[in-house]
PyMOL Python script that loads the backbone (N, CA, C, O; Angstrom):
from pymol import cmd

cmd.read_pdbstr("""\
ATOM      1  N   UNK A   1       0.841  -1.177   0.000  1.00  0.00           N
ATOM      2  CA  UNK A   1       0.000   0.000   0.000  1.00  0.00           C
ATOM      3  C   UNK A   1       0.885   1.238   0.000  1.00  0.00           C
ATOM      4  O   UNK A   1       1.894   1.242   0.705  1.00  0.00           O
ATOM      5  N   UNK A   2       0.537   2.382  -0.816  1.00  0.00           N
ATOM      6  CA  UNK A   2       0.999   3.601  -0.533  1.00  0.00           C
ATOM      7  C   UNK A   2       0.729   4.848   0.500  1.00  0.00           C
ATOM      8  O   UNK A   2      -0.472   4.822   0.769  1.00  0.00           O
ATOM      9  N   UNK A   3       1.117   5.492   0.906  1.00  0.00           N
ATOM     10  CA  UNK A   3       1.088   6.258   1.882  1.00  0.00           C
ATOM     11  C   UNK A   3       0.947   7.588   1.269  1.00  0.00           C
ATOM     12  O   UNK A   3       1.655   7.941   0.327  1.00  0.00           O
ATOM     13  N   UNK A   4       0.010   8.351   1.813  1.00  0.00           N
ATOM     14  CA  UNK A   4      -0.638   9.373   1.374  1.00  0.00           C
ATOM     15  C   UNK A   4      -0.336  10.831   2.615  1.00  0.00           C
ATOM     16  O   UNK A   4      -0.900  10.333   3.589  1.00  0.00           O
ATOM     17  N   UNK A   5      -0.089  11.501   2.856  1.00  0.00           N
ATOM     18  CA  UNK A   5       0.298  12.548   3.738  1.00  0.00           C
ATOM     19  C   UNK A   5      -0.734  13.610   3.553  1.00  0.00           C
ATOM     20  O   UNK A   5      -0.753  14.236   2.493  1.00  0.00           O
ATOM     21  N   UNK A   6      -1.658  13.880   4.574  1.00  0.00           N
ATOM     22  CA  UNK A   6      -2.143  15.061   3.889  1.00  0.00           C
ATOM     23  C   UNK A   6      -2.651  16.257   5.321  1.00  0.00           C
ATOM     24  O   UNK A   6      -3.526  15.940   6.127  1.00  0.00           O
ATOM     25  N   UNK A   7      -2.215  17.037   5.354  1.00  0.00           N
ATOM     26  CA  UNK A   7      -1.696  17.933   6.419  1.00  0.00           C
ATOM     27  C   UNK A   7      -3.474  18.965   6.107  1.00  0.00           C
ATOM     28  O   UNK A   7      -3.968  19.389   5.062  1.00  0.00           O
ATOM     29  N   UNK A   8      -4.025  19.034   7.757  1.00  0.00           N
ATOM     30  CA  UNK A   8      -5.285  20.062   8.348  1.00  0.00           C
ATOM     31  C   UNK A   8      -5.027  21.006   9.193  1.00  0.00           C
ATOM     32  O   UNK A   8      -4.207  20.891  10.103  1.00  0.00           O
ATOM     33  N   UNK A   9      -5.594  21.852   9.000  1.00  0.00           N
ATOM     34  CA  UNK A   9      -5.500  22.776  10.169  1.00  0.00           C
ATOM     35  C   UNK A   9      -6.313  22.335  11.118  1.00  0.00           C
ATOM     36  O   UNK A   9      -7.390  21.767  10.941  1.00  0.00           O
ATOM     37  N   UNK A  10      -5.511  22.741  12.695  1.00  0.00           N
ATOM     38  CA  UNK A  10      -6.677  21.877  13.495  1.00  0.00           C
ATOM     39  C   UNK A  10      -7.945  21.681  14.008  1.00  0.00           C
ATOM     40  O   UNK A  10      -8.314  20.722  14.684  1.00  0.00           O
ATOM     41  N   UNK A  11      -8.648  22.717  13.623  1.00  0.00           N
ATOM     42  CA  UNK A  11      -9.811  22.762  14.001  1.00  0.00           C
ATOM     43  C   UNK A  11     -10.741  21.836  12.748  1.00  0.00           C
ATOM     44  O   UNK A  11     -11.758  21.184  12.988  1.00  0.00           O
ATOM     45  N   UNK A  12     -10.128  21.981  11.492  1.00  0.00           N
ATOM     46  CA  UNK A  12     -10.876  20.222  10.743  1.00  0.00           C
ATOM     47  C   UNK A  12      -9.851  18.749  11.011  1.00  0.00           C
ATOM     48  O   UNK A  12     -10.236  17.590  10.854  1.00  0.00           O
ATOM     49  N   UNK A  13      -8.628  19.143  11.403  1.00  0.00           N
ATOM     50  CA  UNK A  13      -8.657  17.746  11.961  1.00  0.00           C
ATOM     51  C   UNK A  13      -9.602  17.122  12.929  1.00  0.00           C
ATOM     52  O   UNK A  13     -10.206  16.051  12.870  1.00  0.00           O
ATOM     53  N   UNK A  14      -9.581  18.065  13.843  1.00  0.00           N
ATOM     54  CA  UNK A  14     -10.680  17.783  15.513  1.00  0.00           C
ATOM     55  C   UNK A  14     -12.419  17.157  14.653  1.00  0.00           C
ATOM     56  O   UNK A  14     -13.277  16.288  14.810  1.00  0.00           O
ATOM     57  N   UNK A  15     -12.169  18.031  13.964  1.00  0.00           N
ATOM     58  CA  UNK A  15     -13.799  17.849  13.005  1.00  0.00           C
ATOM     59  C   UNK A  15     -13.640  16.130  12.150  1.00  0.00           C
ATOM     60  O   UNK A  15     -14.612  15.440  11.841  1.00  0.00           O
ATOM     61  N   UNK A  16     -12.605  15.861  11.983  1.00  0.00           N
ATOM     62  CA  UNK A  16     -12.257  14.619  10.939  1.00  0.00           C
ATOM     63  C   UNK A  16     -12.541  13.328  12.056  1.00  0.00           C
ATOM     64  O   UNK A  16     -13.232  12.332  11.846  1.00  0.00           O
ATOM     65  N   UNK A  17     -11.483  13.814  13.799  1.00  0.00           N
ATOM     66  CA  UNK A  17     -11.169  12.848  14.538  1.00  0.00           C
ATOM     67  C   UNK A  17     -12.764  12.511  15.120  1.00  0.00           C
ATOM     68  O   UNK A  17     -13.205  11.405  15.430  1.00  0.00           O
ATOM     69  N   UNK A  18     -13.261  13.442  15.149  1.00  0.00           N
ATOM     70  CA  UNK A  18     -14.999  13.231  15.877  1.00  0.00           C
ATOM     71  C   UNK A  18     -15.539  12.616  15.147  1.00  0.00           C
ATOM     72  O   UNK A  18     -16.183  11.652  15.560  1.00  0.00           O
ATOM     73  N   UNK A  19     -15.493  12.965  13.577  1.00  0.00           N
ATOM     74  CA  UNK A  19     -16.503  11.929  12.601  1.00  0.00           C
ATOM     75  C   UNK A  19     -16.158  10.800  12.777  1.00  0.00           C
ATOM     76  O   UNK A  19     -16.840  10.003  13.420  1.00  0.00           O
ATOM     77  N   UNK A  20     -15.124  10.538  12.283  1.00  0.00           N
ATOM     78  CA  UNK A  20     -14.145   8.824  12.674  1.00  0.00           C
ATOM     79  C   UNK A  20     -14.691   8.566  14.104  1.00  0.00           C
ATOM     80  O   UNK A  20     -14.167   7.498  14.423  1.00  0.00           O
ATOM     81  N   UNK A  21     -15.245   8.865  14.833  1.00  0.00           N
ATOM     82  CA  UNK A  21     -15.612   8.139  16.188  1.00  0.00           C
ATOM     83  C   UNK A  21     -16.877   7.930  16.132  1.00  0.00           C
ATOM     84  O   UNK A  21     -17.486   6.905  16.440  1.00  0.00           O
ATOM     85  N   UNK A  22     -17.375   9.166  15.632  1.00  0.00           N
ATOM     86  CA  UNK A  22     -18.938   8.788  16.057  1.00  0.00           C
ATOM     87  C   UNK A  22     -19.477   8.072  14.741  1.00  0.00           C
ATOM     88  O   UNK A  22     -20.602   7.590  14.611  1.00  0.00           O
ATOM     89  N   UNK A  23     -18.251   8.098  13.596  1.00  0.00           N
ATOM     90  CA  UNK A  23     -19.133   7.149  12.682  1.00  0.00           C
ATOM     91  C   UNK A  23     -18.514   5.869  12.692  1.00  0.00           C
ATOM     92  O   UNK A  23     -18.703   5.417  11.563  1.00  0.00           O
ATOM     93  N   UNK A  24     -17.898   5.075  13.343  1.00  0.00           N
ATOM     94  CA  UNK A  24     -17.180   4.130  13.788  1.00  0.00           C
ATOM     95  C   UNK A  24     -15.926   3.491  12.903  1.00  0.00           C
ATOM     96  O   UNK A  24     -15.543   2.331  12.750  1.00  0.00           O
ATOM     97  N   UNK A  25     -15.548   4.523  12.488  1.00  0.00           N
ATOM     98  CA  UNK A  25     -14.378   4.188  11.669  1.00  0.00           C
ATOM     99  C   UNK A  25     -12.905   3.607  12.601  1.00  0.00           C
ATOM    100  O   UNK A  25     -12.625   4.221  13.631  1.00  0.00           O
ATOM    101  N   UNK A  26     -12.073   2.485  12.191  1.00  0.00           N
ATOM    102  CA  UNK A  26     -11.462   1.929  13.456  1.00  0.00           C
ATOM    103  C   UNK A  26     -10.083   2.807  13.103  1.00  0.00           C
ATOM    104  O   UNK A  26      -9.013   2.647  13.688  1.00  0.00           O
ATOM    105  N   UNK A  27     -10.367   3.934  11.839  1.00  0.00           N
ATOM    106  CA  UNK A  27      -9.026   4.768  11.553  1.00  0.00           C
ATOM    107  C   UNK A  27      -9.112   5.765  10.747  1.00  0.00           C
ATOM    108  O   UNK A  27     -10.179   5.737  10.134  1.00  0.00           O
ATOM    109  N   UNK A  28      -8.360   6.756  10.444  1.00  0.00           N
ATOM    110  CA  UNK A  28      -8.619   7.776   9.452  1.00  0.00           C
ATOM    111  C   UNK A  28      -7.871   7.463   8.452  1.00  0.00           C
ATOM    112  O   UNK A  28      -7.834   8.420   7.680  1.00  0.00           O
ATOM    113  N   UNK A  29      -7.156   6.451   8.026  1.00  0.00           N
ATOM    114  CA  UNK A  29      -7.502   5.506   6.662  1.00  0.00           C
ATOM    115  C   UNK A  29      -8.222   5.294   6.256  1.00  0.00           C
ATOM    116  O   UNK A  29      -8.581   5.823   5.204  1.00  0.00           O
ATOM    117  N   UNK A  30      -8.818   4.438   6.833  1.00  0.00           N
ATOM    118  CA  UNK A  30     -10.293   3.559   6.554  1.00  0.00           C
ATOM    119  C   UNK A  30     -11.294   4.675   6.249  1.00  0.00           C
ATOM    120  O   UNK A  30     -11.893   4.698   5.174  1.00  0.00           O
ATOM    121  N   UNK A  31     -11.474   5.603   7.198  1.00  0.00           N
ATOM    122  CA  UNK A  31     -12.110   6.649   6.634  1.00  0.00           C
ATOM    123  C   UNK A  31     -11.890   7.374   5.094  1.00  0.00           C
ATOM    124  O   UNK A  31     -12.544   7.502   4.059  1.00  0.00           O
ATOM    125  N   UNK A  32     -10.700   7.720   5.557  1.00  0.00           N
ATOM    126  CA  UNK A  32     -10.221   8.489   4.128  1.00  0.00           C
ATOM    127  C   UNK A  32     -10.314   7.561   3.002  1.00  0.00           C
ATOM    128  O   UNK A  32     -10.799   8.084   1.999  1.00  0.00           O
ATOM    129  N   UNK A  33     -10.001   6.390   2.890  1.00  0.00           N
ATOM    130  CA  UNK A  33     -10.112   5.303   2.087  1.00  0.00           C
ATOM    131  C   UNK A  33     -11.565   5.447   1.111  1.00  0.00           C
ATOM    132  O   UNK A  33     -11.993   5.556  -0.038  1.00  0.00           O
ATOM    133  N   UNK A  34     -11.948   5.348   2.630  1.00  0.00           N
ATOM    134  CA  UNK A  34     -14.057   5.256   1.620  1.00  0.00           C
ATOM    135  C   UNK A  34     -13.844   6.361   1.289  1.00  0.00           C
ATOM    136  O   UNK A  34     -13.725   6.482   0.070  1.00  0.00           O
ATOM    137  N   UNK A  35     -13.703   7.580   2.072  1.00  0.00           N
ATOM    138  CA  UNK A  35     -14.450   8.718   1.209  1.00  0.00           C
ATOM    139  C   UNK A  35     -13.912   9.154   0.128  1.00  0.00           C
ATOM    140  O   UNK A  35     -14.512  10.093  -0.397  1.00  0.00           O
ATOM    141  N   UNK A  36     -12.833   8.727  -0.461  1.00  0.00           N
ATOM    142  CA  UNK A  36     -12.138   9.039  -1.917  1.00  0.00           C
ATOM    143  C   UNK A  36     -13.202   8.323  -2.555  1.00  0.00           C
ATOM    144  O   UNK A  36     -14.044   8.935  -3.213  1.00  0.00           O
ATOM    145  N   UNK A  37     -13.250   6.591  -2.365  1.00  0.00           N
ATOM    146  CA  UNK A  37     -13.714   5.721  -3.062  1.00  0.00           C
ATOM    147  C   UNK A  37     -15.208   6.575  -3.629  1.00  0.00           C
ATOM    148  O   UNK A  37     -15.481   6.693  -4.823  1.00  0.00           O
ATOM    149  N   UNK A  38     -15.874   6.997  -2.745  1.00  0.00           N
ATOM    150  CA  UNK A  38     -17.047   7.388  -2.693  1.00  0.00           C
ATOM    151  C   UNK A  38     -17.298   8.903  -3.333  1.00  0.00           C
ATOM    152  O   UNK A  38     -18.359   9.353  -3.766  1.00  0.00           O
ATOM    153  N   UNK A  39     -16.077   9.515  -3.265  1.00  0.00           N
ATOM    154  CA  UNK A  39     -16.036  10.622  -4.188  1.00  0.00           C
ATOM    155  C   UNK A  39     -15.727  10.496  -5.625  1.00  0.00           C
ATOM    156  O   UNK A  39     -15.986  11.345  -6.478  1.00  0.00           O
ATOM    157  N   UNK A  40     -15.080   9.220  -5.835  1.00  0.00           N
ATOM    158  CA  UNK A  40     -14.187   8.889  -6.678  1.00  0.00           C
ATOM    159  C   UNK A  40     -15.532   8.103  -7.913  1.00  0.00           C
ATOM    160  O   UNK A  40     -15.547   8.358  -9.117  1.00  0.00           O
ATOM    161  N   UNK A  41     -16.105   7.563  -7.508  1.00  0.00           N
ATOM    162  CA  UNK A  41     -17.371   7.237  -7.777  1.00  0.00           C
ATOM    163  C   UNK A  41     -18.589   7.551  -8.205  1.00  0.00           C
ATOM    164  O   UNK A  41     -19.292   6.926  -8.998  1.00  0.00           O
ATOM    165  N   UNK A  42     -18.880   8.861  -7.471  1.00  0.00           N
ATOM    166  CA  UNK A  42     -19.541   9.952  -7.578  1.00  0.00           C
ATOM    167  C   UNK A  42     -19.484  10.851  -8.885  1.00  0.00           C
ATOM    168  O   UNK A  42     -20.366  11.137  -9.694  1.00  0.00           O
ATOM    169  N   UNK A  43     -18.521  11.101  -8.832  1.00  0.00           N
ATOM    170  CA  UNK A  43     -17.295  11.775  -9.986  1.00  0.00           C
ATOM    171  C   UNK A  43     -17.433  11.152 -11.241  1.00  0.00           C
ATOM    172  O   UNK A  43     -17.728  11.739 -12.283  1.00  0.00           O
ATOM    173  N   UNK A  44     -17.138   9.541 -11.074  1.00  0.00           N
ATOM    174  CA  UNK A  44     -17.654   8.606 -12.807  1.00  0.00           C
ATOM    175  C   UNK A  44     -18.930   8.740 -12.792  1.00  0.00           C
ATOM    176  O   UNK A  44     -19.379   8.923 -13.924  1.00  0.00           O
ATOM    177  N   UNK A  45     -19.650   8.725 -12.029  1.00  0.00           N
ATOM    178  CA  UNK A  45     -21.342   8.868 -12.240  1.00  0.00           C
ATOM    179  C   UNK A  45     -21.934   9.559 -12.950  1.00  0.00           C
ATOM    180  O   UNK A  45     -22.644   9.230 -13.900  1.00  0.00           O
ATOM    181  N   UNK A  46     -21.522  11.353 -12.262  1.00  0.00           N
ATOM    182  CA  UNK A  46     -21.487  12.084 -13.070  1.00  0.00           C
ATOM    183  C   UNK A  46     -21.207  12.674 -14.045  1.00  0.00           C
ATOM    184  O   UNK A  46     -21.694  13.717 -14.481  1.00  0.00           O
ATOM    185  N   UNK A  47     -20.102  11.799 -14.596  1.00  0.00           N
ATOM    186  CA  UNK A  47     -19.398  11.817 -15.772  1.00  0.00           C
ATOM    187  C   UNK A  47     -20.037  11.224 -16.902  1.00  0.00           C
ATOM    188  O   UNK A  47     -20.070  11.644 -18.059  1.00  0.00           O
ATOM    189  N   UNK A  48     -20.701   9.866 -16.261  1.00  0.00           N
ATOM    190  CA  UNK A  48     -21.251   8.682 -17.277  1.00  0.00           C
ATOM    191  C   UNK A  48     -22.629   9.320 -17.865  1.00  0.00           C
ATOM    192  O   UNK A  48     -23.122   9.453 -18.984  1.00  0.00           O
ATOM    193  N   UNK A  49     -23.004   9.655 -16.486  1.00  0.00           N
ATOM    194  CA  UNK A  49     -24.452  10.829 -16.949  1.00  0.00           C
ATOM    195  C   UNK A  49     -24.319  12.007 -18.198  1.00  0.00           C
ATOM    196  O   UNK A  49     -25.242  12.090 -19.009  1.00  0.00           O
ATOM    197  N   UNK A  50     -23.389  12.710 -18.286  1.00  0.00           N
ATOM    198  CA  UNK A  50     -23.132  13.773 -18.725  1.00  0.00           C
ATOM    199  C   UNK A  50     -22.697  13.209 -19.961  1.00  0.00           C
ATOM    200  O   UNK A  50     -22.544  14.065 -20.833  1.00  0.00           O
ATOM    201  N   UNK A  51     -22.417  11.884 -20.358  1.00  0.00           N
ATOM    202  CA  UNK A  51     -21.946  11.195 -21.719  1.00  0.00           C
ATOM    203  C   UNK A  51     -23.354  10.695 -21.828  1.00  0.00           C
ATOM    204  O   UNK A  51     -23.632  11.028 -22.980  1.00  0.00           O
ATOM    205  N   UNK A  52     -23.971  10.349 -21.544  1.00  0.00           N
ATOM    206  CA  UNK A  52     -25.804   9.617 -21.660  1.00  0.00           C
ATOM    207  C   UNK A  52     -26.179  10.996 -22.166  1.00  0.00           C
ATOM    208  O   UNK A  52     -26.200  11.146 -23.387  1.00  0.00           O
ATOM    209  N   UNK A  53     -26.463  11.969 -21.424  1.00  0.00           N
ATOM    210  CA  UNK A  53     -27.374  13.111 -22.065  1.00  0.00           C
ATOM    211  C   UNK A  53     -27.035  13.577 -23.522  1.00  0.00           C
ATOM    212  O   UNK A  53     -27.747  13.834 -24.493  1.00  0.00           O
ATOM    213  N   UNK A  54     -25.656  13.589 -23.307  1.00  0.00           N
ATOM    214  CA  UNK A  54     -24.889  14.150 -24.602  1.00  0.00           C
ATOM    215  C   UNK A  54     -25.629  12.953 -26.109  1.00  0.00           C
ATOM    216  O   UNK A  54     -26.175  13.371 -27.130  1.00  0.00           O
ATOM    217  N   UNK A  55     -25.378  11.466 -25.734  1.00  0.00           N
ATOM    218  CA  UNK A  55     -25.720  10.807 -26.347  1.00  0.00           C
ATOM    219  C   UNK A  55     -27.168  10.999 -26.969  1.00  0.00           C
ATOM    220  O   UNK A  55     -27.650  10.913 -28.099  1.00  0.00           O
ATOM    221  N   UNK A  56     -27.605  11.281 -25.777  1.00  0.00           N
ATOM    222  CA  UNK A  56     -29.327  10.966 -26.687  1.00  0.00           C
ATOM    223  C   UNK A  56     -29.564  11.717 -26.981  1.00  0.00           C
ATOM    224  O   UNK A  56     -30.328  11.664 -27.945  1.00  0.00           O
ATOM    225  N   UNK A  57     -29.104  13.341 -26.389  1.00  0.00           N
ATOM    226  CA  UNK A  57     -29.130  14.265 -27.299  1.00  0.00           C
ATOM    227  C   UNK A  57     -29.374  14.352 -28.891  1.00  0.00           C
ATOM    228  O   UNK A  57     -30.219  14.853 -29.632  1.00  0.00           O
ATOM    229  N   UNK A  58     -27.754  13.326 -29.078  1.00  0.00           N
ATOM    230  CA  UNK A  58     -27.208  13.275 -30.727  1.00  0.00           C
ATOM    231  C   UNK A  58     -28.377  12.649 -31.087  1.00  0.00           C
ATOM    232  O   UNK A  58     -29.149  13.163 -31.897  1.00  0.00           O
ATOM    233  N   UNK A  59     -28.689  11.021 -30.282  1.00  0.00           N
ATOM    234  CA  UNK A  59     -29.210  10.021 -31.212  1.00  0.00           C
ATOM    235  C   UNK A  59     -30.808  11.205 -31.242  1.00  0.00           C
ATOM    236  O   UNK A  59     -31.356  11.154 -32.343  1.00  0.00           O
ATOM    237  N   UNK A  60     -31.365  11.959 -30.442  1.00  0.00           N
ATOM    238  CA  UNK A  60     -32.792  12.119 -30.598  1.00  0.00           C
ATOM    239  C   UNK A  60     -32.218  13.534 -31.847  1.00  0.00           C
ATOM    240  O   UNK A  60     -33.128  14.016 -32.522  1.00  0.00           O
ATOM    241  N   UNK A  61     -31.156  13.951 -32.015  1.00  0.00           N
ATOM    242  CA  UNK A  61     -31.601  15.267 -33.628  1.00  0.00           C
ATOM    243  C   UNK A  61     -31.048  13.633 -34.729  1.00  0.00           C
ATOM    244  O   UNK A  61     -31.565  13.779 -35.837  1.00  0.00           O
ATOM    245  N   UNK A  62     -30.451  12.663 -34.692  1.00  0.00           N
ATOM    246  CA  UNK A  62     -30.648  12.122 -35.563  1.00  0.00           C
ATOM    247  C   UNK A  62     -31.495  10.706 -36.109  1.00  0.00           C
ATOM    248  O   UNK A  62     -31.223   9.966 -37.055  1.00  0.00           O
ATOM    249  N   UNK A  63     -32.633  10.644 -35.113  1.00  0.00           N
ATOM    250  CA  UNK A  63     -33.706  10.237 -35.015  1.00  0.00           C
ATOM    251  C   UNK A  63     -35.194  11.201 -35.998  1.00  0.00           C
ATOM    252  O   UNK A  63     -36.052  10.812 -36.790  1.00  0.00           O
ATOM    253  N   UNK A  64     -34.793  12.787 -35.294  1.00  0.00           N
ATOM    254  CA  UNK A  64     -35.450  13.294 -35.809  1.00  0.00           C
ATOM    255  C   UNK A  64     -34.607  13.714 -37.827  1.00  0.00           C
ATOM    256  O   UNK A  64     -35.402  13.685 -38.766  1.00  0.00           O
ATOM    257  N   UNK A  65     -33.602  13.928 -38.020  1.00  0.00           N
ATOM    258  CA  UNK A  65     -33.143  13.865 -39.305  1.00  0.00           C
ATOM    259  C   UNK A  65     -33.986  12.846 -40.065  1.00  0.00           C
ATOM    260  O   UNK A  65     -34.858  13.080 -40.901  1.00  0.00           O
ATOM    261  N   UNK A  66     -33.371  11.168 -39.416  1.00  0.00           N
ATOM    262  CA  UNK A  66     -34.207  10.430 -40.256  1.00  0.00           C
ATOM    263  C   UNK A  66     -35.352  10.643 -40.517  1.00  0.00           C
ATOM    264  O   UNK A  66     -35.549  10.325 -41.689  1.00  0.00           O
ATOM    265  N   UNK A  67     -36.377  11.081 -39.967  1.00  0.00           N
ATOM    266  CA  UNK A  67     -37.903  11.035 -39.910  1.00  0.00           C
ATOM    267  C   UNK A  67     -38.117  12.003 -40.797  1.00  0.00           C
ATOM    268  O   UNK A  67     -39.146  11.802 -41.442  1.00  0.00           O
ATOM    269  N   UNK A  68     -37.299  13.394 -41.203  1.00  0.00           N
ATOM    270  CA  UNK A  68     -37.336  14.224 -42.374  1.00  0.00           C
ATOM    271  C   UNK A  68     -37.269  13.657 -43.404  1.00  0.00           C
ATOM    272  O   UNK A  68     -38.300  13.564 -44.070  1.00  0.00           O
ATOM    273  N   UNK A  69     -35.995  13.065 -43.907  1.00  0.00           N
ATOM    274  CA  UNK A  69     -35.206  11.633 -45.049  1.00  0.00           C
ATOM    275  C   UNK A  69     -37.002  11.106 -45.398  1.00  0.00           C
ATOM    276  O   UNK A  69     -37.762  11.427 -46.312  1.00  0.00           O
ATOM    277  N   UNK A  70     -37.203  10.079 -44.070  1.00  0.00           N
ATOM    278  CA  UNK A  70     -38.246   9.332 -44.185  1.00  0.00           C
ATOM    279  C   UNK A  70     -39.223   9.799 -44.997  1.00  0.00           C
ATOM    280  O   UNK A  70     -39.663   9.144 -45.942  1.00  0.00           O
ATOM    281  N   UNK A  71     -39.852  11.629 -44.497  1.00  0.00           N
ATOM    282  CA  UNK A  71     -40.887  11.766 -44.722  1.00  0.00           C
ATOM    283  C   UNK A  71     -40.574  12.346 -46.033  1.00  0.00           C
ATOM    284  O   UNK A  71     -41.711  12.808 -46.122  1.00  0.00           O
ATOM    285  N   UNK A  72     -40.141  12.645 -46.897  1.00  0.00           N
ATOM    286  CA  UNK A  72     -39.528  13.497 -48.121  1.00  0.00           C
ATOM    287  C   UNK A  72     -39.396  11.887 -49.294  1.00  0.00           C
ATOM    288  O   UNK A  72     -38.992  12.043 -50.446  1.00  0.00           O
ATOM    289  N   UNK A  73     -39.721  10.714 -48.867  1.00  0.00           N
ATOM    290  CA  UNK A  73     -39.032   9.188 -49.499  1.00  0.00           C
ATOM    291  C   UNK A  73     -39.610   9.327 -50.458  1.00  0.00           C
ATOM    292  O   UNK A  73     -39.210   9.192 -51.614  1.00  0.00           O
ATOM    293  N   UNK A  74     -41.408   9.836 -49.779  1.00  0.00           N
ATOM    294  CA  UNK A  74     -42.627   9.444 -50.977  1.00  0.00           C
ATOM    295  C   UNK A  74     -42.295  10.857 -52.191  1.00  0.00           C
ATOM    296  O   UNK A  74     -42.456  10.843 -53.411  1.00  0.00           O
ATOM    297  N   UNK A  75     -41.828  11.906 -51.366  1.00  0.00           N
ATOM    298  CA  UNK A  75     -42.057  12.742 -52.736  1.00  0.00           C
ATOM    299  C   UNK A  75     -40.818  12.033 -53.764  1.00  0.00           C
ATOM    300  O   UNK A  75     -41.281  11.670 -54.845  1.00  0.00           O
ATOM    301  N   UNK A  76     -39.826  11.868 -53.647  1.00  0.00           N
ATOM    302  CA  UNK A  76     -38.471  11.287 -54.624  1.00  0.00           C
ATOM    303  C   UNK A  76     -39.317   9.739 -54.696  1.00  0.00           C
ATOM    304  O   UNK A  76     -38.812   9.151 -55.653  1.00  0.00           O
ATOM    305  N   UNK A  77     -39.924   9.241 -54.342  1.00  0.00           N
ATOM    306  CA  UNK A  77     -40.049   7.782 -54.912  1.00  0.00           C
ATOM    307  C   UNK A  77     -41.229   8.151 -56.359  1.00  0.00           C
ATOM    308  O   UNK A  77     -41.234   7.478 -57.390  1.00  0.00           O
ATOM    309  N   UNK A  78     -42.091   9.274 -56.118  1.00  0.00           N
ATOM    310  CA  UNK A  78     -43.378   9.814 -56.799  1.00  0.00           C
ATOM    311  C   UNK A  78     -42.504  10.793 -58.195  1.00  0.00           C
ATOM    312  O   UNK A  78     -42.870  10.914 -59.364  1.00  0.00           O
ATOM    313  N   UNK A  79     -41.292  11.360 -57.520  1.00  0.00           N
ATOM    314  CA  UNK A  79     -40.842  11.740 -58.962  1.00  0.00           C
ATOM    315  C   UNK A  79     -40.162  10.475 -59.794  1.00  0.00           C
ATOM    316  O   UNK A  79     -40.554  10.177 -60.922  1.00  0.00           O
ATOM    317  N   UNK A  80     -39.271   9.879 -59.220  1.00  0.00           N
ATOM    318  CA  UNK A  80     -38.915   8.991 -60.053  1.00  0.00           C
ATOM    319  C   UNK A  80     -39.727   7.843 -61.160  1.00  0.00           C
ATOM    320  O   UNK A  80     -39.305   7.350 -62.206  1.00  0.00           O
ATOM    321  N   UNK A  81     -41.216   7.640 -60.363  1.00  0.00           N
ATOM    322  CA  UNK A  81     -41.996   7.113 -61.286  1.00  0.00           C
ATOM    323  C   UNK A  81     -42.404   7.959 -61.995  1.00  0.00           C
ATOM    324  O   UNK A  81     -42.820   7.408 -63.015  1.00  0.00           O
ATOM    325  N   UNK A  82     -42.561   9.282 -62.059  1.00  0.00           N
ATOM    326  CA  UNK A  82     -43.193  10.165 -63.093  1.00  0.00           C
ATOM    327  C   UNK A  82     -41.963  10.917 -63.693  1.00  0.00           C
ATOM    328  O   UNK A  82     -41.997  12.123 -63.938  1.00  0.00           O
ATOM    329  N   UNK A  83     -40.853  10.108 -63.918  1.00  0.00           N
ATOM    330  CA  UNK A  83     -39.624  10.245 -64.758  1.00  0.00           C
ATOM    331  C   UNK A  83     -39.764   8.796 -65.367  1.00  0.00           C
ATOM    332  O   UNK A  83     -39.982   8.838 -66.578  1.00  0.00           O
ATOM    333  N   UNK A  84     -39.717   7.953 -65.014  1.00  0.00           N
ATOM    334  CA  UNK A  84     -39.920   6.414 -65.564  1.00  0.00           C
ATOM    335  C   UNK A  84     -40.924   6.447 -67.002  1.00  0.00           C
ATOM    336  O   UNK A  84     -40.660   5.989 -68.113  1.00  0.00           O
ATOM    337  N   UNK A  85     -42.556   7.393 -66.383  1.00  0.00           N
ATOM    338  CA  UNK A  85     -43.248   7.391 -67.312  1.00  0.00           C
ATOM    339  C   UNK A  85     -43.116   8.270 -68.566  1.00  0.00           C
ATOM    340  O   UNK A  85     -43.567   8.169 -69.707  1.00  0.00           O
ATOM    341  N   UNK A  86     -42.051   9.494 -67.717  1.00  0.00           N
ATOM    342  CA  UNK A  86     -42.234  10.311 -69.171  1.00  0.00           C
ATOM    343  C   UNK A  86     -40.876  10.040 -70.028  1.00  0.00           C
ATOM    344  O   UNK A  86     -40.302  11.014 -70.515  1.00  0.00           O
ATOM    345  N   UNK A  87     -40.312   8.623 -70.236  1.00  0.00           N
ATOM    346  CA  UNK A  87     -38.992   8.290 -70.899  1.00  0.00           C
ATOM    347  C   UNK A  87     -39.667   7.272 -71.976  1.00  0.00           C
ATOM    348  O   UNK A  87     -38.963   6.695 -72.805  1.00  0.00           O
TER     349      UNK A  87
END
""", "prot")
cmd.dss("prot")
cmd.show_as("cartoon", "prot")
cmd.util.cbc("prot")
cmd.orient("prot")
């Protein structure tokens, strides 16, 4: 394991050493441990989210593109037979 150093002023250490007790942490490793994990986590969540919105974003303007394409098929399918007939 690596060792991490990370220096408080004391009035949030006192604030760190109370949480670690009253939330039964057997260390401020273990503490610090989760709460990265849990920030760390948090962080891809909101990340993964923010790639989802982006996504459907795209897929819903090119959902709606197709449905333009789509709806425009019959007029180009209606000229091409009334090019067929006048050859």
């Amino acid at each position: 394991m690596k060792t991490l150093t990370v220096k408080l002023d004391d009035t949030f250490a006192k604030a760190v050493e109370r949480f670690q007790q009253t939330h039964g942490y057997m260390s401020k490793s273990e503490m610090v441990r989760e709460a990265l994990q849990s920030f760390m986590i948090t962080q891809r969540k909101s990340q993964l989210q923010a790639n989802l919105q982006r996504y459907l974003k795209d897929h819903q303007a090119q959902t709606e593109a197709a449905d333009v394409v789509e709806s425009r098929m019959f007029l180009t399918e209606e000229a091409l037979k009334h090019a067929e007939v006048q050859e």
